[in-house]
C-alpha positions in Angstrom: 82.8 64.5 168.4 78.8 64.7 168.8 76.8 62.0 166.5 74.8 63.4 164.1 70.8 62.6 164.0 68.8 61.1 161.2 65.5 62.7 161.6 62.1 62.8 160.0 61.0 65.7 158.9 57.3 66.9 160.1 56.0 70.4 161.0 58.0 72.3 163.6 59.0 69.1 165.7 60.3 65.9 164.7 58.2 62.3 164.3 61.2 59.8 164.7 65.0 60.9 166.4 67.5 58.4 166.2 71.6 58.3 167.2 72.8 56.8 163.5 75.1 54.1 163.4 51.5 72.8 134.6 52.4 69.5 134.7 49.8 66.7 133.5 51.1 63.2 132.2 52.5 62.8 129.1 50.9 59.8 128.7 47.9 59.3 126.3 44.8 57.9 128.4 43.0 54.9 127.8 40.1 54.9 125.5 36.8 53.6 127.5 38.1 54.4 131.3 36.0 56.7 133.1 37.3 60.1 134.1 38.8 59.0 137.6 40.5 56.0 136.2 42.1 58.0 132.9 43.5 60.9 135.3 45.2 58.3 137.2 46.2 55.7 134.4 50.0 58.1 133.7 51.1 57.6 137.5 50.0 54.3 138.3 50.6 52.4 135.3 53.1 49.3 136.1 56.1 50.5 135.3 58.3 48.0 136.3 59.6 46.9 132.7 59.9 50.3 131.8 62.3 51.4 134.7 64.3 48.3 134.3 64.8 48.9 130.5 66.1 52.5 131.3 68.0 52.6 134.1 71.2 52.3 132.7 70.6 55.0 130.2 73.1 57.8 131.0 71.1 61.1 129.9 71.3 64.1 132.5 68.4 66.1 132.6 68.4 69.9 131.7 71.1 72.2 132.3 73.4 74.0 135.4 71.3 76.2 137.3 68.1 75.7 135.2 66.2 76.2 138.7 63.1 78.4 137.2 61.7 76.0 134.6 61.9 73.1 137.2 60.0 75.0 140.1 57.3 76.9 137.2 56.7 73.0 136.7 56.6 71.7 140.0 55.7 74.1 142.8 51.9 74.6 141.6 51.5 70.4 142.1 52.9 70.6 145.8 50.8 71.0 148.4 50.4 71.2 152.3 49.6 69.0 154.5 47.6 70.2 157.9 47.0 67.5 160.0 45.2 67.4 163.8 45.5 64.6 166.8 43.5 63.5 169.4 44.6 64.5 173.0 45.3 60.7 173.7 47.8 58.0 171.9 48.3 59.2 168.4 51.3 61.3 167.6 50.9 63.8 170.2 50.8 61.8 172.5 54.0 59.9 171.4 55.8 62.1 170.3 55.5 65.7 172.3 54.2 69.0 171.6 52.8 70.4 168.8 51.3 73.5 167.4 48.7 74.9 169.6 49.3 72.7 172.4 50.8 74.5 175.4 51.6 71.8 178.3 50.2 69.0 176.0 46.3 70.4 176.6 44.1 70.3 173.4 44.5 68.6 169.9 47.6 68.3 168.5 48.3 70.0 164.9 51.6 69.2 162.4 52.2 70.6 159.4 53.9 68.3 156.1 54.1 68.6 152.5 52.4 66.6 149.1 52.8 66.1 145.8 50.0 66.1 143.6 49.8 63.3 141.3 47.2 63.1 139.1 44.9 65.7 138.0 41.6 64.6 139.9 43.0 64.7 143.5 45.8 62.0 144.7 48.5 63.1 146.4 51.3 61.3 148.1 53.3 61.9 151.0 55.2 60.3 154.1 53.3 57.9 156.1 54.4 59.4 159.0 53.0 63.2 157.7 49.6 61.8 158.5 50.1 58.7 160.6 47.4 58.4 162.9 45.8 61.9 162.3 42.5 62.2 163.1 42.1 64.8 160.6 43.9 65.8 157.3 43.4 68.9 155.6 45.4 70.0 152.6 46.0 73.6 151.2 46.8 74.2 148.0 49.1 76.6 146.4 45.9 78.6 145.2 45.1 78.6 149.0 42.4 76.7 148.1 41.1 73.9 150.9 40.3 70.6 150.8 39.6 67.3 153.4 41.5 64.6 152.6 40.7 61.3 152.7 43.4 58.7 153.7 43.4 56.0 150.8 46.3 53.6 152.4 49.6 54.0 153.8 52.9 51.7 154.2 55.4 52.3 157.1 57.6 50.0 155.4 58.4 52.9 153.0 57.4 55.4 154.5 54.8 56.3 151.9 50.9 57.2 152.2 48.3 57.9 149.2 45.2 60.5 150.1 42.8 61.9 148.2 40.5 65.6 147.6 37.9 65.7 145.5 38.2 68.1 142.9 38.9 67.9 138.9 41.7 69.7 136.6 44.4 69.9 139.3 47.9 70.7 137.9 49.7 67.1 139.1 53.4 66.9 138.7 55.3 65.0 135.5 56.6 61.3 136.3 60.8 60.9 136.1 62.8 58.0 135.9 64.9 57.5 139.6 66.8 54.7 137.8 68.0 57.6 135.8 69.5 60.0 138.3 73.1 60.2 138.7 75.3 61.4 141.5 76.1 65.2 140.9 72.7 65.5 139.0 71.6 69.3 139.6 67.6 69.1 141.5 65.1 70.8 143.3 63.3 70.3 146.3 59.9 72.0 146.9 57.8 72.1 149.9 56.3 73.9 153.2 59.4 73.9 155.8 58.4 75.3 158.8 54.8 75.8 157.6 56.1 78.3 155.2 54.2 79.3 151.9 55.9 77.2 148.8 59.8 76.9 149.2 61.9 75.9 146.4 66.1 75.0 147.2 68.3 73.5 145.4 71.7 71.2 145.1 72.7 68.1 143.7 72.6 64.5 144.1 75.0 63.1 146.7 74.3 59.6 146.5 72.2 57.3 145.5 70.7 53.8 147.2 71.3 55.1 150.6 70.2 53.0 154.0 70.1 55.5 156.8 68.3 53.2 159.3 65.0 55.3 160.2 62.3 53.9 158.6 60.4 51.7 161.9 63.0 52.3 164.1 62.5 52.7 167.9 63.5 56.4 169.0 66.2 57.5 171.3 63.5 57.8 173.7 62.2 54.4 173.9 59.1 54.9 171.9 57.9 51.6 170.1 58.2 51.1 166.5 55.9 48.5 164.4 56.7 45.1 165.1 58.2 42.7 162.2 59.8 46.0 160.5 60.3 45.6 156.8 61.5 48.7 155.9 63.0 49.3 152.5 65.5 52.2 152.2 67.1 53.2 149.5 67.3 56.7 149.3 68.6 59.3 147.0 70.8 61.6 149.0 70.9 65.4 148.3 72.3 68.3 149.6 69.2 70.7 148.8 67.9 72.5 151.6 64.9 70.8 153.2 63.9 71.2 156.9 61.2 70.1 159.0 57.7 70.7 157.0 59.6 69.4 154.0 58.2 65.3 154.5 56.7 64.3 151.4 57.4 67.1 149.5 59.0 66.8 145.9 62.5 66.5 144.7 62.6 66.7 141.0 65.1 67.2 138.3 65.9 70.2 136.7 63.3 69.3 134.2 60.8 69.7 136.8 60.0 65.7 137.2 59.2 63.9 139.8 62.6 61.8 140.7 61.8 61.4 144.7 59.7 62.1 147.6 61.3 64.2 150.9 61.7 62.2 153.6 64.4 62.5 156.2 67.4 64.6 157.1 70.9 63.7 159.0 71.1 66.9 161.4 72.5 67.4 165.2 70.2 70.2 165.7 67.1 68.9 163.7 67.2 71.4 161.0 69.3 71.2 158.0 72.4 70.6 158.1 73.5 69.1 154.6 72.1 66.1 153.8 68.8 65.1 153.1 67.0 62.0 151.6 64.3 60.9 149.3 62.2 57.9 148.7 62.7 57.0 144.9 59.8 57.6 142.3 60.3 54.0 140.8 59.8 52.3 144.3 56.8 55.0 145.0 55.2 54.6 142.1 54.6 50.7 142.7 53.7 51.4 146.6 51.0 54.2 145.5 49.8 52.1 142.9 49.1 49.5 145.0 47.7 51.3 147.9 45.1 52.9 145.0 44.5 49.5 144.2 44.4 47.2 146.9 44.3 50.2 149.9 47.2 47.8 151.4 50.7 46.7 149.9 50.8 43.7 147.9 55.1 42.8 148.1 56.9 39.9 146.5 59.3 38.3 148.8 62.7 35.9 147.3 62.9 34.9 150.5 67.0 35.7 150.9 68.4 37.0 154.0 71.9 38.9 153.3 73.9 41.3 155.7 72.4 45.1 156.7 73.9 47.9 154.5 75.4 49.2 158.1 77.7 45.9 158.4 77.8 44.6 155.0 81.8 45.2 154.3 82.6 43.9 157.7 80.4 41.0 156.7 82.5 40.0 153.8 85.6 40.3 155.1 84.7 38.1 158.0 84.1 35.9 154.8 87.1 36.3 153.6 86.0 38.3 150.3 86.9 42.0 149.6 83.8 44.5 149.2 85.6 46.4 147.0 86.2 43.2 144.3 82.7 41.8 144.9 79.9 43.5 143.2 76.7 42.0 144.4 74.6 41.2 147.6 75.9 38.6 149.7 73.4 35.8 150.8 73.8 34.5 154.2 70.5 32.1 154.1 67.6 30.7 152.2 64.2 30.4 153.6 62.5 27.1 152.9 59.9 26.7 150.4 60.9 30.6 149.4 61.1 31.3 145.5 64.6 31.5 146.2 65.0 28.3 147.5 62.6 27.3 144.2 65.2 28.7 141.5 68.0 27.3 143.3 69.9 29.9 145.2 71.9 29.0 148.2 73.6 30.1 151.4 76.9 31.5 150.0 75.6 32.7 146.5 76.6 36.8 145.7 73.5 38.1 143.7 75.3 40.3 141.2 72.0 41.5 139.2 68.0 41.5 139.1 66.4 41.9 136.1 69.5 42.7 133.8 70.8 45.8 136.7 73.7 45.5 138.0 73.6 45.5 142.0 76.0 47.4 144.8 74.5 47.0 147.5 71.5 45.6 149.5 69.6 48.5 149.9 69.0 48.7 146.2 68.8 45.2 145.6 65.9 45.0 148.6 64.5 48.5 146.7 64.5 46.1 143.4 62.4 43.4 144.9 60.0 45.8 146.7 59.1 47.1 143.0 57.5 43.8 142.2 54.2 41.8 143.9 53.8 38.1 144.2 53.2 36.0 141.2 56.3 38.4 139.1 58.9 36.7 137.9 62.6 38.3 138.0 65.8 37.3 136.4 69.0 36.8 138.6 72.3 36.3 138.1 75.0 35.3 140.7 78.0 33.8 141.5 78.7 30.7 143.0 82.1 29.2 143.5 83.1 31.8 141.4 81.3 30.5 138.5 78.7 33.1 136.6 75.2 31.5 136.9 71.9 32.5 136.1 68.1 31.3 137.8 64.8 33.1 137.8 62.6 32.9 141.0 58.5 33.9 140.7 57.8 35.6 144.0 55.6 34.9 147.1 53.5 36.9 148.8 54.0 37.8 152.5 51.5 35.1 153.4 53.3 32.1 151.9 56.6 33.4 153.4 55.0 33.8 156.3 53.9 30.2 156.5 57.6 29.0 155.3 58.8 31.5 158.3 56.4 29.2 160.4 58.9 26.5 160.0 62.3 27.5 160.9 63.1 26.6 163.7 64.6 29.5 166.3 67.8 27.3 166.3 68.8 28.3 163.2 68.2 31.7 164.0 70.0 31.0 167.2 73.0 30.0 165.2 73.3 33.2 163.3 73.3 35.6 166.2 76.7 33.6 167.6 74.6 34.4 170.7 72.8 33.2 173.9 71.2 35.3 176.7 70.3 35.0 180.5 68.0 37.4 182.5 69.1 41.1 183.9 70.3 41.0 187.7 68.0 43.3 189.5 71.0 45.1 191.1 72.2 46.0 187.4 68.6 47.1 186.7 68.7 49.5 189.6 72.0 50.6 188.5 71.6 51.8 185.3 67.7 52.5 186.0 66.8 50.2 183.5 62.5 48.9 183.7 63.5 45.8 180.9 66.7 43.8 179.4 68.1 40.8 178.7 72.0 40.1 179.1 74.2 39.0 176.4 75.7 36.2 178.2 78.2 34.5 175.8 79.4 35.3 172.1 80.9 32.5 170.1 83.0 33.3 167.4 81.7 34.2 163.9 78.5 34.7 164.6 76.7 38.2 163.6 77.4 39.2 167.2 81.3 38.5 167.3 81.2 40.0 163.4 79.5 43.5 164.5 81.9 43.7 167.9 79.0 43.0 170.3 80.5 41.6 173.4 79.1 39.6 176.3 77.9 41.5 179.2 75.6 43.7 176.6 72.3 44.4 177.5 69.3 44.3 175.0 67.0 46.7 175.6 64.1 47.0 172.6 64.0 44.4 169.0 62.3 46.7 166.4 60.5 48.6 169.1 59.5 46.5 171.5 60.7 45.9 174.9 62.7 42.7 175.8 62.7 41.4 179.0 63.3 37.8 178.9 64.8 35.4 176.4 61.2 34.5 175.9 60.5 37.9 174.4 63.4 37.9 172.3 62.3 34.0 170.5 59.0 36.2 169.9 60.8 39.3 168.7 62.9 36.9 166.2 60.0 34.8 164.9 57.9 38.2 164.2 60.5 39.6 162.0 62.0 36.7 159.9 61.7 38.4 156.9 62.7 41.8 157.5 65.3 44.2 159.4 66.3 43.4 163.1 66.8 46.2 164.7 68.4 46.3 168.2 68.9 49.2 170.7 71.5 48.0 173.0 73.4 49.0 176.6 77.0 48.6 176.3 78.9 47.3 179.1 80.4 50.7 179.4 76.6 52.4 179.7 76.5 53.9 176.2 73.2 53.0 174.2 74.2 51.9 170.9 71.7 50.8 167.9 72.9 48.0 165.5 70.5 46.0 162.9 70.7 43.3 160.2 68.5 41.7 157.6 66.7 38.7 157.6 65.7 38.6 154.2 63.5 40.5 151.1 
């Protein structure tokens, strides 16, 4: 059976391959504000209460096959995305041939899609639509052109805010992700294969997915940012969306904004039934801040807990069945976190945040992500089996980075179940191999035994960066205390596998 691919989707070739484990605001605006700041006040508003107070409202929007009323809304606030790359580094460079560049000679051009969001010229899309373009032009539906200027942009999401300058745009109408349900009817509109305006259709498939492909290293060895952090937790669709389709819109049959296109799980690299999109409650806060602050400003708990990809395996090695415990597992504390502040310990299952329910880590790390340092959320968990409930004021990255500072790698150490030697030249030369280390002994119940890694593995990259000492696996560790470790691997048998887990939110 071949393994399907989790791709992202950008112009007529693909940024990351990996083997996988009309329509203003209804808001009023502000009295006072100046026209730039009351165009923008309906999307980046802080919304945070207001998605938490409705997400376990149970309203479907519009009706079977309503298709025409959601595309009349949203296809004149989606736009394309023409980006251009230097001859040297950049995406070209990385990532092969793109339009216009026969044998790799010349700039490099991609094509994407964006969603206008307010009237006077933000639009977001994928980070990795216009990740180190040197250029970034965008077309809109009116053929009209614009240069775009690159306000911010978070690999951690996989988002990225840019702005034209022009007035009276037709920006798309803000929905409620909290509110989507599996079997929901949407739309996805974009520029697949740099086609004029697309519109497909389907339905919701699932919802708080973790496909493991945001800051991943690719099958071919390519780096990915050190210290990943991504946060995934996507809705899951069967509408048609193809390369071209990244950062495009998927909205709900009332033509709102529920999700931005992102990836799709393919063996060819076009579509092949599943695709995924970043929620519109997490974008909104990512946007907003990159507006704000032209950076991400992110509230850590300072909890590490089990990767969506081992999670059940996790708690039964625990001794607790995932289908009887609703709630995130915690496997440790960071000192001097807010966690460790409101009293949560190693051992506790986090059952809610803010009053909604949790199933699984992805939406629980997608919950934190919504909030910045200095917000305060409300948790409720189970110890001992007993019902409890704390709240924890979040840290910013920099005070978690300093807690980080003091854990020692020992404990660290402890949790891999796992020590490691350097690579014998002769297996080097064997399986052609320029870096490794070798795991040389697994002891029983740590993350290794748990996952099935055995001794005699060979670890080849930690979040996208070549290993080839223990050494560079202490700095590996130390960099990413806080986020997803992500490992690609050589089997003793000479098959490549890729496994991760979390360090904490």
């Amino acid at each position: 059976m071949s393994i399907p691919t989790i791709r992202l989707l950008f112009g007529g070739f693909c940024l990351l391959q990996l083997i996988s484990v009309s329509c203003t605001s209804r808001q009023e605006p502000e009295k006072g504000r100046d026209a730039d700041e009351r165009a923008a006040t309906a999307f980046f508003a802080d919304d945070t209460a207001r998605a938490a107070t409705l997400s376990d409202t149970t309203t479907v929007s519009g009706s079977i096959g309503n298709f025409v009323k959601a595309s009349k809304a949203a296809t004149p606030a989606v736009v394309h995305i023409k980006t251009i790359y230097g001859t040297s580094g950049g995406y070209a460079a990385g990532f092969g041939q793109g339009y216009g560049t026969p044998g790799g000679r010349g700039p490099a051009a991609g094509s994407g899609s964006g969603v206008l969001i307010t009237n006077n010229g933000y639009i977001a899309t994928n980070n990795h639509v216009v990740e180190n373009a040197s250029q970034i032009e965008v077309v809109l539906p009116d053929n009209r052109q614009f240069q775009a200027k690159l306000i911010g942009r978070d690999p951690n999401t996989d988002l990225a805010l840019l702005k034209i300058e022009a007035d009276s745009l037709p920006s798309i109408r803000l929905g409620n992700s909290d509110n989507v349900q599996v079997g929901e009817w949407v739309v996805a509109v974009g520029y697949p294969f740099s086609l004029n305006t697309t519109v497909t259709a389907g339905i919701v498939s699932a919802k708080a997915r973790s496909i493991g492909i945001i800051n991943r290293p690719s099958q071919n060895g390519y780096a990915a940012p050190a210290g990943n952090t991504g946060i995934e937790s996507f809705i899951q669709t069967d509408a048609a969306i193809n390369p071209g389709n990244s950062g495009g819109a998927l909205v709900n049959t009332d033509g709102e904004l529920i999700g931005i296109n992102s990836a799709i799980a393919s063996q060819t690299g076009s579509y092949a039934g599943y695709a995924f999109a970043i929620p519109v409650n997490l974008a909104r806060k990512i946007l907003g801040d990159l507006r704000k602050y032209g950076t991400v400003k992110r509230g850590l708990l300072g909890v590490s807990y089990p990767s969506p990809a081992v999670e059940a395996q996790y708690l039964l090695q625990q001794g607790l069945q995932p289908g009887v415990v609703k709630g995130v597992y915690i496997t440790g504390v960071l000192e001097n976190s807010a966690a460790a502040a409101a009293g949560l310990q190693e051992g506790d299952i986090i059952q809610s945040i803010d009053g909604v329910q949790l199933n699984s880590s992805a939406e629980f790390s997608e919950r934190v992500a919504r909030h910045r340092p200095g917000d305060v959320v409300k948790l409720t968990y189970l110890r001992n089996n007993q019902r409890r409930s704390t709240s924890a004021t979040l840290k910013g990255e920099e005070a978690t980075a300093a807690a980080r500072g003091n854990a020692s790698l020992e404990k660290i150490y402890n949790k891999l179940g796992a020590s490691f030697a350097p690579v014998p030249d002769a297996i080097k030369q064997q399986l052609n191999l320029q870096a490794g280390v070798l795991v040389r002994e697994v002891r029983r119940g740590g993350f290794f035994d748990q996952v099935g890694i055995p001794s005699g593995t060979i670890i080849a990259f930690i979040n996208g960066q070549a290993i080839d000492s223990p050494q560079d696996i202490d700095k590996a560790l130390l960099s990413a205390q806080n986020g997803i470790i992500q490992v690609l691997a050589i089997a003793p048998d000479g098959s490549r596998v890729v496994f991760d887990f979390s360090l904490g939110t």
